[in-house]
C-alpha positions as CSV (number, residue, x, y, z in Angstrom):
1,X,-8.1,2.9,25.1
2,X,-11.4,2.9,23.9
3,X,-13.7,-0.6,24.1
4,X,-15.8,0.0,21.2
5,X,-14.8,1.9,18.5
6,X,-17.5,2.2,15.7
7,X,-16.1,3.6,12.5
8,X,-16.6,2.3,9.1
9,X,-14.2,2.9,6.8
10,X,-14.8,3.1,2.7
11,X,-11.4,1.6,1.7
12,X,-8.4,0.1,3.2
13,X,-6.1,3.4,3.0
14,X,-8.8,4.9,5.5
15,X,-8.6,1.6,7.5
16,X,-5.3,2.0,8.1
17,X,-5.8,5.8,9.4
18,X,-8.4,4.9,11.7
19,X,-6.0,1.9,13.1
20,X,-3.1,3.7,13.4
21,X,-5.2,6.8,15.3
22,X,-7.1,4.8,17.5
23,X,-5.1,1.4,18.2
24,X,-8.4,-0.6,19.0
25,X,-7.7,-4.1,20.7
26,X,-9.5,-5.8,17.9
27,X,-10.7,-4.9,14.2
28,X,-12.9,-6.9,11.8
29,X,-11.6,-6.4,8.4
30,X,-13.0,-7.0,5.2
31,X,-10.6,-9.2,2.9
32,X,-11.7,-7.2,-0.4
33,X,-11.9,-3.7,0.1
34,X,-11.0,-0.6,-2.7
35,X,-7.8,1.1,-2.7
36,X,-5.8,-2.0,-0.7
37,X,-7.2,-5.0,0.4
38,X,-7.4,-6.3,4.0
39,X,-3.9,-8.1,3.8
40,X,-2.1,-4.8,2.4
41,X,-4.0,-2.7,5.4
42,X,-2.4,-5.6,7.8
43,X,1.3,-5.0,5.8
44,X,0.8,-1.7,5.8
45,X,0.5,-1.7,9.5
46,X,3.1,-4.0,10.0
47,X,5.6,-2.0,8.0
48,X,5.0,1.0,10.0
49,X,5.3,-0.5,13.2
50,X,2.3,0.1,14.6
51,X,2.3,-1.1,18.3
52,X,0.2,-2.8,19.7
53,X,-1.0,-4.6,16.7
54,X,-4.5,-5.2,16.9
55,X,-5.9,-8.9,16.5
56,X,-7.1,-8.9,13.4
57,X,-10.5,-10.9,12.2
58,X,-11.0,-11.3,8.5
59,X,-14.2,-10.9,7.3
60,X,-15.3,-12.2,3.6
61,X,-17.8,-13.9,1.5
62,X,-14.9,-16.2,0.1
63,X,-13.6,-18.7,1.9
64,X,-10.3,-19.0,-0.8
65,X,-8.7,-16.5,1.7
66,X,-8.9,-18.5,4.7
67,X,-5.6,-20.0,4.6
68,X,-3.6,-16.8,3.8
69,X,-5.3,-15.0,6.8
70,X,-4.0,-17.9,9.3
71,X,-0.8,-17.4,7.9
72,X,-0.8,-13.8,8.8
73,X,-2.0,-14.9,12.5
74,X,-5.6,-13.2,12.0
75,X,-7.4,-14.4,15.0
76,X,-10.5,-15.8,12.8
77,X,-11.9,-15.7,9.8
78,X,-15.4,-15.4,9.5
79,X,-17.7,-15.8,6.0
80,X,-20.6,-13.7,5.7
């Protein structure tokens, strides 16, 4: 697999295309996003059973989210 992959993505449906093509090891993922938001791109993936999942590190300017991305075993959460 790749080490670095570099893509941006405009919305969370595209997020989960780029996931699901590339399986990187980790992904930083922005809680707020158009079309879904980080925790639907992280269902979505689940539900599709893509394997292996990649850690997942939420990225926000709100901290409300915090506790709901621990509960969905994100590996941090970092505010910008």
């Amino acid at each position: 697999r790749q080490m670095c992959i570099r893509d941006r993505c405009g919305n969370g449906a595209e997020a989960v295309e780029q996931i699901m093509a590339q399986s990187p090891d980790v992904v930083f993922l922005d809680v707020e996003m158009p079309v879904m938001d980080g925790f639907t791109v992280l269902k979505t993936l689940q539900d599709r059973g893509h394997q292996p999942m990649p850690h997942i590190i939420f990225v926000t300017a709100y901290d409300q989210y915090a506790l709901n991305a621990f509960e969905v075993n994100a590996l941090d959460y970092v505010l910008k």
